[in-house]
PDB file of N, CA, C and O in Angstrom:
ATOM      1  N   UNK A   1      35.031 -73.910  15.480  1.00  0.00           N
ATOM      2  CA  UNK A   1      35.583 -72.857  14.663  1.00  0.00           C
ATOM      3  C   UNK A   1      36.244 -71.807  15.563  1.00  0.00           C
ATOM      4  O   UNK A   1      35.675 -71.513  16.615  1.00  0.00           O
ATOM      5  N   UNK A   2      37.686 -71.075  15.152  1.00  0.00           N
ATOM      6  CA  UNK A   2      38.072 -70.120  16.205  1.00  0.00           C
ATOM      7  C   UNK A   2      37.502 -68.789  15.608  1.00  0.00           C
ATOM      8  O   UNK A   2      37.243 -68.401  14.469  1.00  0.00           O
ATOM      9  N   UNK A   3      37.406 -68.186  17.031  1.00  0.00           N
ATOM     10  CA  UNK A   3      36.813 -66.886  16.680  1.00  0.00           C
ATOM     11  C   UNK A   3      38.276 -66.161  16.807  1.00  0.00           C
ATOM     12  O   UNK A   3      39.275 -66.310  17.510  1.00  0.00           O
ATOM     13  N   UNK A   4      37.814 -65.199  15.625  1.00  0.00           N
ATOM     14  CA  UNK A   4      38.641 -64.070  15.098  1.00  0.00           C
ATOM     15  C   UNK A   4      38.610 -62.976  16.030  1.00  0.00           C
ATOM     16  O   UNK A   4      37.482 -62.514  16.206  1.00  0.00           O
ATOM     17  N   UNK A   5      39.652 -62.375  16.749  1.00  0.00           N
ATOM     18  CA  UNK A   5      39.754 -60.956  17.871  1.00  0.00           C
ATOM     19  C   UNK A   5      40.396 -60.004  16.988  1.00  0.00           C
ATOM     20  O   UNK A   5      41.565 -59.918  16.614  1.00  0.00           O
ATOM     21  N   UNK A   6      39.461 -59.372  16.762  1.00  0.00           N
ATOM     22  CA  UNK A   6      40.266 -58.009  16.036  1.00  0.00           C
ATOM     23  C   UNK A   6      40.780 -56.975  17.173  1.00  0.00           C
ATOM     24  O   UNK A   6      40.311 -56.911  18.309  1.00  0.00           O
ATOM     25  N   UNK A   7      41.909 -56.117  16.617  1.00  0.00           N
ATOM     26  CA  UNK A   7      42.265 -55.439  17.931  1.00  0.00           C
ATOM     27  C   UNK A   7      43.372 -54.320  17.148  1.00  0.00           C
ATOM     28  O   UNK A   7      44.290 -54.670  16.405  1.00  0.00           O
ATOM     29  N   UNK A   8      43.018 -52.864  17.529  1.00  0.00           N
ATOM     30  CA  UNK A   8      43.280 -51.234  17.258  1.00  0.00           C
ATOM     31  C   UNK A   8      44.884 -51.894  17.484  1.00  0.00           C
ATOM     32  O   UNK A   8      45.003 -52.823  18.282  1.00  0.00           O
ATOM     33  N   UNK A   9      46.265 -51.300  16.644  1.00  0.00           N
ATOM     34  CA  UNK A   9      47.464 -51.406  17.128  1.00  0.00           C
ATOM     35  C   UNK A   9      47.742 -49.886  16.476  1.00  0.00           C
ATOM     36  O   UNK A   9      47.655 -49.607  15.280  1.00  0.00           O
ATOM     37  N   UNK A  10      48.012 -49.198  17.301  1.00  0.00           N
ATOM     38  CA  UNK A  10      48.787 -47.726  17.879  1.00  0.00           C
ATOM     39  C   UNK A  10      50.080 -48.021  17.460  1.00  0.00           C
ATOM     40  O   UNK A  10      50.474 -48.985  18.116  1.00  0.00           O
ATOM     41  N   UNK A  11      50.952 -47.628  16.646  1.00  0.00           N
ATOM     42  CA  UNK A  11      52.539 -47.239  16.080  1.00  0.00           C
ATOM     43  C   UNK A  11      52.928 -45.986  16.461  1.00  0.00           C
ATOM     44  O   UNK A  11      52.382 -44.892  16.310  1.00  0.00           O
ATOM     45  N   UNK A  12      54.278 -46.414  17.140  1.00  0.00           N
ATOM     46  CA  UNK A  12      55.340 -44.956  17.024  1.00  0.00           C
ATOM     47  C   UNK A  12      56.128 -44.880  16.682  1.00  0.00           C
ATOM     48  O   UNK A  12      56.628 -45.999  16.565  1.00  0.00           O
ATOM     49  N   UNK A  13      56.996 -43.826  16.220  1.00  0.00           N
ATOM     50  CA  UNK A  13      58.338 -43.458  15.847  1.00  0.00           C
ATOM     51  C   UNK A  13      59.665 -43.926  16.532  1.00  0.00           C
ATOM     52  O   UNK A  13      60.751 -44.415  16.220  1.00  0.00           O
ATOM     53  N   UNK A  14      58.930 -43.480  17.715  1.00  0.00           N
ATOM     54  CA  UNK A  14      59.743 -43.651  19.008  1.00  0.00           C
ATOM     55  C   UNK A  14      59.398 -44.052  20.056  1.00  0.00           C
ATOM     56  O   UNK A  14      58.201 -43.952  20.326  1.00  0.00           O
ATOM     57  N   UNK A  15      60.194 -44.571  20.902  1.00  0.00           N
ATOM     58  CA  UNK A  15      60.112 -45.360  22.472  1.00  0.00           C
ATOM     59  C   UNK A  15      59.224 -43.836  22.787  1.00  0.00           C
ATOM     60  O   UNK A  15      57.995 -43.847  22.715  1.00  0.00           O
ATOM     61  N   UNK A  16      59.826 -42.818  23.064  1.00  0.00           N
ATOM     62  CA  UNK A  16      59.583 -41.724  24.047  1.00  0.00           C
ATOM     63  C   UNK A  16      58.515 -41.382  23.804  1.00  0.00           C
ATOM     64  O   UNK A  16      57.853 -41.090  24.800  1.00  0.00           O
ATOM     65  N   UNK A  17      57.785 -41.235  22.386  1.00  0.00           N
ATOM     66  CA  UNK A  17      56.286 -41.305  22.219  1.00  0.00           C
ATOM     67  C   UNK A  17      55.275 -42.637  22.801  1.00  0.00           C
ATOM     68  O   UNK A  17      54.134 -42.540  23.254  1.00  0.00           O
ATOM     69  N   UNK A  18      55.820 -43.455  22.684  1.00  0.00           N
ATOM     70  CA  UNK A  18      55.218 -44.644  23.112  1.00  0.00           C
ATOM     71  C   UNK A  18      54.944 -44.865  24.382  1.00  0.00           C
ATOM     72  O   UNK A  18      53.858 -45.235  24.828  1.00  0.00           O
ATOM     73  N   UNK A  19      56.079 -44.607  25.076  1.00  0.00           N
ATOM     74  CA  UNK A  19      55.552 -43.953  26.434  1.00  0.00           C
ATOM     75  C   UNK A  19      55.067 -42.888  27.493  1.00  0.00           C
ATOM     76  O   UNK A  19      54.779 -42.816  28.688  1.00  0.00           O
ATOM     77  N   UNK A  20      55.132 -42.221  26.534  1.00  0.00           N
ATOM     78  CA  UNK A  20      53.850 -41.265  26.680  1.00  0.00           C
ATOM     79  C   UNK A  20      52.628 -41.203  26.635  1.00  0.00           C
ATOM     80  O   UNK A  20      51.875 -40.659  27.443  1.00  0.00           O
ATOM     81  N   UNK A  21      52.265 -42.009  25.256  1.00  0.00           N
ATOM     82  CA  UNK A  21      51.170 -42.858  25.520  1.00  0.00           C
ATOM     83  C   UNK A  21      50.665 -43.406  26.518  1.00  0.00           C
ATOM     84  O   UNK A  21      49.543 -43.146  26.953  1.00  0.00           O
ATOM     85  N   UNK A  22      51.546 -44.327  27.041  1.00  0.00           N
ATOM     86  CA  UNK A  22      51.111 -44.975  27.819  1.00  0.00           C
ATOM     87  C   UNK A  22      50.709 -44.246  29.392  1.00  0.00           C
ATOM     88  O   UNK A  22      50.032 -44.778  30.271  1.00  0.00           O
ATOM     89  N   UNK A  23      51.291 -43.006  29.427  1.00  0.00           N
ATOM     90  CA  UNK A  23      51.187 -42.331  30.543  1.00  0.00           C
ATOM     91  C   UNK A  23      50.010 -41.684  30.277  1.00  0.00           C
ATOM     92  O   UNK A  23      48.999 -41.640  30.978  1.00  0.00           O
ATOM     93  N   UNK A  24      50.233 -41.154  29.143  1.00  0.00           N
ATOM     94  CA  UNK A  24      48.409 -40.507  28.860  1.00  0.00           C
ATOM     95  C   UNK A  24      47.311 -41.508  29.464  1.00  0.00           C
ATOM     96  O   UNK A  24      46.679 -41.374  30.512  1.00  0.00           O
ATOM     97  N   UNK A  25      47.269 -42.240  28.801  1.00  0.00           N
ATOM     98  CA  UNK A  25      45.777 -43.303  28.113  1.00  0.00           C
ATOM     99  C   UNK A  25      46.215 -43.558  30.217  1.00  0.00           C
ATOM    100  O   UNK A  25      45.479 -42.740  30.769  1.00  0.00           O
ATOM    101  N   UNK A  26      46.841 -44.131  31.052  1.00  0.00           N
ATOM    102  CA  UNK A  26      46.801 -44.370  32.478  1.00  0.00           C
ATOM    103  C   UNK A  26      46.088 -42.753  33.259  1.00  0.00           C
ATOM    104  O   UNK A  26      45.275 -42.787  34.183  1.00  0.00           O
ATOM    105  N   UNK A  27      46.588 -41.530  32.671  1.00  0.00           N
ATOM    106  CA  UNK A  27      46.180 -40.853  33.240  1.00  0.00           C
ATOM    107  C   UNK A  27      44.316 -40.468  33.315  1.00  0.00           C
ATOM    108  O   UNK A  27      43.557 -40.031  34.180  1.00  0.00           O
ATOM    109  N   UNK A  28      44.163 -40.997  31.654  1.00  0.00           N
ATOM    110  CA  UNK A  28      42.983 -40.927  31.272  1.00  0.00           C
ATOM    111  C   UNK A  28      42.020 -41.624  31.789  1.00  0.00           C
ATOM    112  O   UNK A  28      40.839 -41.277  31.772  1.00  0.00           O
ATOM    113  N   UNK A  29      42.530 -42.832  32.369  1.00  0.00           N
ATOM    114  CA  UNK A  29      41.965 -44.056  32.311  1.00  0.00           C
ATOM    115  C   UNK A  29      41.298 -44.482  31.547  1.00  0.00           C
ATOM    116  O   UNK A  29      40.085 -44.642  31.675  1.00  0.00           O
ATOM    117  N   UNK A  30      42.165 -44.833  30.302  1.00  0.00           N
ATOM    118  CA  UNK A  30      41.555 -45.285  28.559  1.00  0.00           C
ATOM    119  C   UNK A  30      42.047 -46.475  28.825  1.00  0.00           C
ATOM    120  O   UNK A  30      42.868 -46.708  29.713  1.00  0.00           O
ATOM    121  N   UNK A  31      41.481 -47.416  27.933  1.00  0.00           N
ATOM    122  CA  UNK A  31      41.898 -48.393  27.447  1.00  0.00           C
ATOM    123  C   UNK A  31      42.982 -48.939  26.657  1.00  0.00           C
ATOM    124  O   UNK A  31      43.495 -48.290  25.745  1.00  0.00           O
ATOM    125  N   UNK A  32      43.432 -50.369  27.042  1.00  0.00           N
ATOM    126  CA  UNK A  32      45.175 -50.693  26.152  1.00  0.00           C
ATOM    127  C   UNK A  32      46.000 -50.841  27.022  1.00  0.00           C
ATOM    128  O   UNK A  32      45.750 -50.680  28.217  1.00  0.00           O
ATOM    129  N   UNK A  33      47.329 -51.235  26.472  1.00  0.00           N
ATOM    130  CA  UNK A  33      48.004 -51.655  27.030  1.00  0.00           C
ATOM    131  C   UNK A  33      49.554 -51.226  25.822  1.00  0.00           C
ATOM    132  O   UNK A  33      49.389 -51.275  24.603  1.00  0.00           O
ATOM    133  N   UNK A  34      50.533 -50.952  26.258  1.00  0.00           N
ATOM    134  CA  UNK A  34      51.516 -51.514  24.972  1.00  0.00           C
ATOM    135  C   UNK A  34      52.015 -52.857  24.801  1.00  0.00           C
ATOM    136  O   UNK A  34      51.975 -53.786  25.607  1.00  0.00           O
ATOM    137  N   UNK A  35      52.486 -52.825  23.650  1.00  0.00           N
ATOM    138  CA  UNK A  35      52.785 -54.503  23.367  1.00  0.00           C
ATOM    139  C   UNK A  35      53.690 -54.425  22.435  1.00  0.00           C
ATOM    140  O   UNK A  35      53.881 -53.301  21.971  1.00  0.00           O
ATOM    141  N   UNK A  36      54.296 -55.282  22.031  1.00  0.00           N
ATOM    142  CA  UNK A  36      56.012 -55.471  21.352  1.00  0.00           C
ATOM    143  C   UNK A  36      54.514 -55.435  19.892  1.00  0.00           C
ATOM    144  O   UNK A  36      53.375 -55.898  19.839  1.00  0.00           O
ATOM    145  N   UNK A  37      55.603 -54.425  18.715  1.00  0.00           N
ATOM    146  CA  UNK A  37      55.341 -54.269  17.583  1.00  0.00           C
ATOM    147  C   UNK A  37      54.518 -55.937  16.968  1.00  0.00           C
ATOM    148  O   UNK A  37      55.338 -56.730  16.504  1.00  0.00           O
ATOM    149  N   UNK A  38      53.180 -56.367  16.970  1.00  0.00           N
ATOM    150  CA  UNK A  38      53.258 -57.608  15.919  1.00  0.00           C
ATOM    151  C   UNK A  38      53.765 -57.915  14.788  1.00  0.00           C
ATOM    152  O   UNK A  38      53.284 -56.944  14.204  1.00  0.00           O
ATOM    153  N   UNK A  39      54.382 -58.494  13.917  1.00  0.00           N
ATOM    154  CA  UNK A  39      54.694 -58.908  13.268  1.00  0.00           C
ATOM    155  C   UNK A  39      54.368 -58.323  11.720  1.00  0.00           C
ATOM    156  O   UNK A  39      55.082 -57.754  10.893  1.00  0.00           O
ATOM    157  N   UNK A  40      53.365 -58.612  11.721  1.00  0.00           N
ATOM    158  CA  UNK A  40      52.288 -57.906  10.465  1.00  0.00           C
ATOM    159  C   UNK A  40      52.841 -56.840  10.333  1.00  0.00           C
ATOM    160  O   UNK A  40      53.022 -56.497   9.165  1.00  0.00           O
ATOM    161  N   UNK A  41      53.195 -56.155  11.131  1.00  0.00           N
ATOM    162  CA  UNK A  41      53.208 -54.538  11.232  1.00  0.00           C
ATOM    163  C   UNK A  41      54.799 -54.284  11.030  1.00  0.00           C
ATOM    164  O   UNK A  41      55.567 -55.199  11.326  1.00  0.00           O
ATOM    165  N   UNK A  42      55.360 -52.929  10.478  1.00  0.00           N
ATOM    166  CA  UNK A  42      56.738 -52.628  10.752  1.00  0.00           C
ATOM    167  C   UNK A  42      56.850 -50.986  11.687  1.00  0.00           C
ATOM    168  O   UNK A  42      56.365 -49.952  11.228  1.00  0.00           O
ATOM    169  N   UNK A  43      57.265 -51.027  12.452  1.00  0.00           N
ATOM    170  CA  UNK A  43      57.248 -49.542  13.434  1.00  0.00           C
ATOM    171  C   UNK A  43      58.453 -49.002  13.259  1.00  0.00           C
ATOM    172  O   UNK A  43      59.325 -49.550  12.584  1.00  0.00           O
ATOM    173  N   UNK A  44      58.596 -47.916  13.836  1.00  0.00           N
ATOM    174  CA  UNK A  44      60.156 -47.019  14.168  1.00  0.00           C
ATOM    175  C   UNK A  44      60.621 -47.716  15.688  1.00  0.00           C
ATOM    176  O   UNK A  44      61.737 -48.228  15.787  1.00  0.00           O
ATOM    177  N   UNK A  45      60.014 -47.698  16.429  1.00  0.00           N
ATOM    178  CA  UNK A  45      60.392 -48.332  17.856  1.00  0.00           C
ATOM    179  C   UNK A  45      60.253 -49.712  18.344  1.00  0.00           C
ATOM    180  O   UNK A  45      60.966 -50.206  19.218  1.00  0.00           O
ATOM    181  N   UNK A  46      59.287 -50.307  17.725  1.00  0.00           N
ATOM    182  CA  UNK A  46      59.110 -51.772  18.150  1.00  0.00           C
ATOM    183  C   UNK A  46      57.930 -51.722  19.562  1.00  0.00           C
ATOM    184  O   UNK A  46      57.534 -52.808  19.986  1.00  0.00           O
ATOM    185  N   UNK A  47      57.521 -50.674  20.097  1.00  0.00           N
ATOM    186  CA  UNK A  47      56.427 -50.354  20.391  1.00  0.00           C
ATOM    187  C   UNK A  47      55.095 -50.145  19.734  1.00  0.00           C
ATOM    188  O   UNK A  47      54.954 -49.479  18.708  1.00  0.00           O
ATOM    189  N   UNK A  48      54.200 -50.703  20.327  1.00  0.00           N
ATOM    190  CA  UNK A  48      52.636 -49.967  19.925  1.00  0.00           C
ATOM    191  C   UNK A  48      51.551 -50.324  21.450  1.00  0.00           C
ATOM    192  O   UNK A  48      51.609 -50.947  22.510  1.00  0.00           O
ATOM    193  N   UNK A  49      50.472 -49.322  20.553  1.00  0.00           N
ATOM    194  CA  UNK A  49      49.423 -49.769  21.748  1.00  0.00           C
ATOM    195  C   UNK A  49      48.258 -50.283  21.216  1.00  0.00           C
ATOM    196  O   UNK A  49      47.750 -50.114  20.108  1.00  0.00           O
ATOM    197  N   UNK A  50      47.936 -50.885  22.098  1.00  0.00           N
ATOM    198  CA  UNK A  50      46.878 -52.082  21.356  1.00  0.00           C
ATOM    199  C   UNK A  50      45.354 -51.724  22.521  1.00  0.00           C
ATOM    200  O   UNK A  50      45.509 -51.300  23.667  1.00  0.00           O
ATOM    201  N   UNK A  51      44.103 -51.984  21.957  1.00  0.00           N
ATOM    202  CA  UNK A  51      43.223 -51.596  22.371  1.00  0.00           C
ATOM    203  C   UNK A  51      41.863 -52.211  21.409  1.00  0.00           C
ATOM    204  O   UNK A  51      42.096 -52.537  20.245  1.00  0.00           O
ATOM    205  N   UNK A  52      40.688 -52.320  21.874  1.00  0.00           N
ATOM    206  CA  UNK A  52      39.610 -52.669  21.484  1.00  0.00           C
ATOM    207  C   UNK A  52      39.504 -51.706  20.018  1.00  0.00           C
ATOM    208  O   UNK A  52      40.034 -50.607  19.858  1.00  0.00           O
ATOM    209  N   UNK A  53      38.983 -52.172  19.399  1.00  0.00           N
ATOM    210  CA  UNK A  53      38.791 -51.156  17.772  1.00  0.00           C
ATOM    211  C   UNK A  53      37.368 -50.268  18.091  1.00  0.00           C
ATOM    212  O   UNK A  53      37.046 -49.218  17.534  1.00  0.00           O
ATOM    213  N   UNK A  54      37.029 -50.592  18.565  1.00  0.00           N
ATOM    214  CA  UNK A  54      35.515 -49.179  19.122  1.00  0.00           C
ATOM    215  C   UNK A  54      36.288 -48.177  20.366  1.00  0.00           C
ATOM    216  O   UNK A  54      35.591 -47.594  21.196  1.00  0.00           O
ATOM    217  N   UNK A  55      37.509 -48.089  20.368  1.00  0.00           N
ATOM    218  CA  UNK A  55      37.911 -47.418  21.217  1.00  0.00           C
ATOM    219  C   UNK A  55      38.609 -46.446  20.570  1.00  0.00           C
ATOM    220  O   UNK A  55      39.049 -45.481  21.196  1.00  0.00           O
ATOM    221  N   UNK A  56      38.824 -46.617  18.975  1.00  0.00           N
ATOM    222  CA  UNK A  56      40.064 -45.757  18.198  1.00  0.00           C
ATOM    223  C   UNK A  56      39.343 -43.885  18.086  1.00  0.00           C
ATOM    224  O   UNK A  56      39.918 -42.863  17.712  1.00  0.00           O
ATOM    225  N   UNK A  57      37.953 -44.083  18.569  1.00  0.00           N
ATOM    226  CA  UNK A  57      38.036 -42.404  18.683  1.00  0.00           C
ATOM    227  C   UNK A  57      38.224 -41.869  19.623  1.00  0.00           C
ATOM    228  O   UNK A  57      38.282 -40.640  19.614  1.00  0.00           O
ATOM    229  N   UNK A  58      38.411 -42.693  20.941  1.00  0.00           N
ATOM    230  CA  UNK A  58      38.707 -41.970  21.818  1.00  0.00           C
ATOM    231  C   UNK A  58      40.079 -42.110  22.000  1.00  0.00           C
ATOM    232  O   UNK A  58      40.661 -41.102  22.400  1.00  0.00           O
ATOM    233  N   UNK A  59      40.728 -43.096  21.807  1.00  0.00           N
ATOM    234  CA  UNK A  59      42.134 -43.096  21.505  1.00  0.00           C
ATOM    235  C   UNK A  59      42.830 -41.764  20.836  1.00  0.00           C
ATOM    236  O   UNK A  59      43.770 -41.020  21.117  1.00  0.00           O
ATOM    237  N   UNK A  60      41.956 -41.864  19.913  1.00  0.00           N
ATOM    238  CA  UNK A  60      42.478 -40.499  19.065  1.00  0.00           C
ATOM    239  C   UNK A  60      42.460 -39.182  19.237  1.00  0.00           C
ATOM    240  O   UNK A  60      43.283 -38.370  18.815  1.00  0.00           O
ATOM    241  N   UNK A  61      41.261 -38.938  20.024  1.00  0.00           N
ATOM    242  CA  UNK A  61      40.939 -37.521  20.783  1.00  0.00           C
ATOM    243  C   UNK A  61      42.124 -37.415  21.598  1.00  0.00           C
ATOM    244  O   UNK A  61      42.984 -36.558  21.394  1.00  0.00           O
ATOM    245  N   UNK A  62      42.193 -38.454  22.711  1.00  0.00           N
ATOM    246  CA  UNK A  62      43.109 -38.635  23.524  1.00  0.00           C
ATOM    247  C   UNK A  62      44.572 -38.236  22.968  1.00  0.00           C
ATOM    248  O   UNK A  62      45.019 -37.273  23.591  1.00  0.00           O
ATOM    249  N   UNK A  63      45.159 -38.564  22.286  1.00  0.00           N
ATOM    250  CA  UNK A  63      45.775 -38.290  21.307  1.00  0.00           C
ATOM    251  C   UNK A  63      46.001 -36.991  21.244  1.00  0.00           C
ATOM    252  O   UNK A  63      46.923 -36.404  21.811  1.00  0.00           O
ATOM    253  N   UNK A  64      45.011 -36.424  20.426  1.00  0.00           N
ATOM    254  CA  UNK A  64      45.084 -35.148  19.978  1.00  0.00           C
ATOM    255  C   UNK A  64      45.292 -34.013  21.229  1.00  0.00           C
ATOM    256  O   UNK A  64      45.700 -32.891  20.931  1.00  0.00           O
ATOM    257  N   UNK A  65      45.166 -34.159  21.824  1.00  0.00           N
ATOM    258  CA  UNK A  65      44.745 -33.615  23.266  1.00  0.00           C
ATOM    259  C   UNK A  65      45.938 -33.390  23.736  1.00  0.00           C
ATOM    260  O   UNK A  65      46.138 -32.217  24.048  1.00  0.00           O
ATOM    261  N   UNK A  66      46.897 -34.204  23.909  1.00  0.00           N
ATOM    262  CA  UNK A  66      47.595 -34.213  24.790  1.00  0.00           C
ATOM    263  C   UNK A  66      49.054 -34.032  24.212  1.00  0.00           C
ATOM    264  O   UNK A  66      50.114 -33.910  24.825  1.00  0.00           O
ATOM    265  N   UNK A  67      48.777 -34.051  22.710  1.00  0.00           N
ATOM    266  CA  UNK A  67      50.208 -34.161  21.603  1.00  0.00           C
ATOM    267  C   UNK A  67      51.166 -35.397  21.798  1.00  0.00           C
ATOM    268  O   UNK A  67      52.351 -35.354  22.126  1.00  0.00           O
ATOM    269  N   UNK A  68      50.254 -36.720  21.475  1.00  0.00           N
ATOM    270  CA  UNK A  68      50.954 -37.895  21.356  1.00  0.00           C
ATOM    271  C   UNK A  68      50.652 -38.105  19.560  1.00  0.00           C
ATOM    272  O   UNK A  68      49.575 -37.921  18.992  1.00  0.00           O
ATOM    273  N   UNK A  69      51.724 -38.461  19.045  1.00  0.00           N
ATOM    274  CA  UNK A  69      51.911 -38.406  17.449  1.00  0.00           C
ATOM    275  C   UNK A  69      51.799 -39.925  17.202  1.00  0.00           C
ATOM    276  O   UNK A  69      52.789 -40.597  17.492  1.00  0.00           O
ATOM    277  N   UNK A  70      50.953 -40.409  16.812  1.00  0.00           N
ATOM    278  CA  UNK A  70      51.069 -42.143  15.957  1.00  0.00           C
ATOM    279  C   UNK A  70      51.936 -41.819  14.859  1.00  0.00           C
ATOM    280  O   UNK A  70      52.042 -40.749  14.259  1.00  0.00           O
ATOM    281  N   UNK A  71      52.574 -42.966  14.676  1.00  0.00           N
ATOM    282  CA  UNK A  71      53.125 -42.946  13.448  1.00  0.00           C
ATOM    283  C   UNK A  71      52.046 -43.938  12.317  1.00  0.00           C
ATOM    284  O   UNK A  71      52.068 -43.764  11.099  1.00  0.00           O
ATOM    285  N   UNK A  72      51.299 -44.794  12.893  1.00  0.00           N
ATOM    286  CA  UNK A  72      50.377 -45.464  12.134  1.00  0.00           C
ATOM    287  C   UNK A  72      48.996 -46.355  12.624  1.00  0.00           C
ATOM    288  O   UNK A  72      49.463 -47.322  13.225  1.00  0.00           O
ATOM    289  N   UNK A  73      48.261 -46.403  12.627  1.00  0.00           N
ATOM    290  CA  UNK A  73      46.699 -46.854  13.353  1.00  0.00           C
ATOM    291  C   UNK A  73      46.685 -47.976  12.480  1.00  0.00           C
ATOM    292  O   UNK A  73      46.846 -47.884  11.263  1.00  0.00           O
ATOM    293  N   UNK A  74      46.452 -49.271  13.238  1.00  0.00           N
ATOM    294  CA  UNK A  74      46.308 -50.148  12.172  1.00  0.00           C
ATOM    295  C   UNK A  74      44.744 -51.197  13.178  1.00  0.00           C
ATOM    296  O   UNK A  74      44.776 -51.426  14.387  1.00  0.00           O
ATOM    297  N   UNK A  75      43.640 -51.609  12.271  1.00  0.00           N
ATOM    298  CA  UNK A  75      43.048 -52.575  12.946  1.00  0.00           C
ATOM    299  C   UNK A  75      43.641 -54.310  12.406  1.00  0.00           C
ATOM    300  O   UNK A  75      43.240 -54.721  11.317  1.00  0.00           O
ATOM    301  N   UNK A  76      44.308 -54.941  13.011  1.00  0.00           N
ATOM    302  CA  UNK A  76      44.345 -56.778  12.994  1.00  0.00           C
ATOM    303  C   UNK A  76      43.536 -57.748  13.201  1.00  0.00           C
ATOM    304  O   UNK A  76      42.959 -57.714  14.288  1.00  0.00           O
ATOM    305  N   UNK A  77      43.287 -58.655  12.472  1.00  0.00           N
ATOM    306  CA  UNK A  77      42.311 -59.342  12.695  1.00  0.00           C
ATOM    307  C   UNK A  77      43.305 -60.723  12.992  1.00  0.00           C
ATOM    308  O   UNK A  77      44.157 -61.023  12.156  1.00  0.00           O
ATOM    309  N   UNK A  78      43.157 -61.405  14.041  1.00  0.00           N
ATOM    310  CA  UNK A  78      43.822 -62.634  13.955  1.00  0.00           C
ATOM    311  C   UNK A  78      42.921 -63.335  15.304  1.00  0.00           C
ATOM    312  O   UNK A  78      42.089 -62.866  16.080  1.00  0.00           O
ATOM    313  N   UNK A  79      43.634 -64.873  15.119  1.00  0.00           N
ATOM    314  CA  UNK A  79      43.399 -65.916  16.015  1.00  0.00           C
ATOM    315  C   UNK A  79      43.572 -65.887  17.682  1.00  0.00           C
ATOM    316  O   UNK A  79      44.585 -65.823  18.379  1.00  0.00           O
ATOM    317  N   UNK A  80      41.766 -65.982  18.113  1.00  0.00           N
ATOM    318  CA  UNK A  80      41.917 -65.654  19.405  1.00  0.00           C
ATOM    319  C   UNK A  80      42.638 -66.643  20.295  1.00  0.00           C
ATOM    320  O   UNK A  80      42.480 -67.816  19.955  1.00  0.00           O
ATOM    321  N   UNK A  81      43.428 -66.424  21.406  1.00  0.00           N
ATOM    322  CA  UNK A  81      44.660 -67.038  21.646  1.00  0.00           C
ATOM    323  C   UNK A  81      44.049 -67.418  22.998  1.00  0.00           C
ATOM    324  O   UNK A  81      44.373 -68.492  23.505  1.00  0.00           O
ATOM    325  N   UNK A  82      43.000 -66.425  23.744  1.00  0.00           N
ATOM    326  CA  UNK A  82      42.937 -66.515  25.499  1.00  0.00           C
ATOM    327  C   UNK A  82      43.550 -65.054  26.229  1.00  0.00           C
ATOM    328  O   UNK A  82      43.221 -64.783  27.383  1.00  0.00           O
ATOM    329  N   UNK A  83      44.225 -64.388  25.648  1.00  0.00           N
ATOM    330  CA  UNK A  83      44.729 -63.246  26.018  1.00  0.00           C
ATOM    331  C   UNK A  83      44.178 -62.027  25.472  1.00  0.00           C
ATOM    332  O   UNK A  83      44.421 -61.524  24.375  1.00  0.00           O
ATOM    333  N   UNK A  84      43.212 -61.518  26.607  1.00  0.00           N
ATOM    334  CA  UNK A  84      42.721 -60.448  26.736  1.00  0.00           C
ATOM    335  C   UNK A  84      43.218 -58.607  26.072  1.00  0.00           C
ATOM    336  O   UNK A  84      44.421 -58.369  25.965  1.00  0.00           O
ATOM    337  N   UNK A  85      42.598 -57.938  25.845  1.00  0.00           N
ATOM    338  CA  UNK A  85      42.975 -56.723  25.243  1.00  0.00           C
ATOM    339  C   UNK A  85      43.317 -55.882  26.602  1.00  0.00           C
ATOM    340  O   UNK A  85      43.703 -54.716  26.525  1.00  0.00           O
TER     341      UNK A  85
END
């Protein structure tokens, strides 16, 4: 049977938020990575950040903190592939 990887996807408006993000969460040393928009999902940029789902409050503090704006928090549940969060 395959096991199911659920996994936090972070939406932005924009590239320039998105990478900001990504400069945050590195400065923080948080968890994630960005990753091309999945499918499931529709974004403003075609960016998001993706991360373990027990991580979305600190994601979010993080967030708040630093004035990075999501445009949408979504958790996915899909087919584990071999590729790590």
């Amino acid at each position: 049977m395959r096991q199911k990887l659920r996994r936090l996807i972070i939406t932005f408006a924009t590239t320039a938020m998105a990478l900001k993000m990504e400069k945050v969460c590195h400065a923080y040393k948080a968890p994630g990575r960005l990753i091309p928009v999945p499918r499931e999902i529709t974004a403003g940029c075609g960016l998001a950040w993706m991360a373990a789902p027990e991580e979305k409050e600190q994601l979010e503090h993080i967030m708040q903190i630093d004035g990075v704006i999501p445009q949408e928090i979504h958790v996915l549940e899909g087919k584990k592939n071999g590729n790590s969060i």
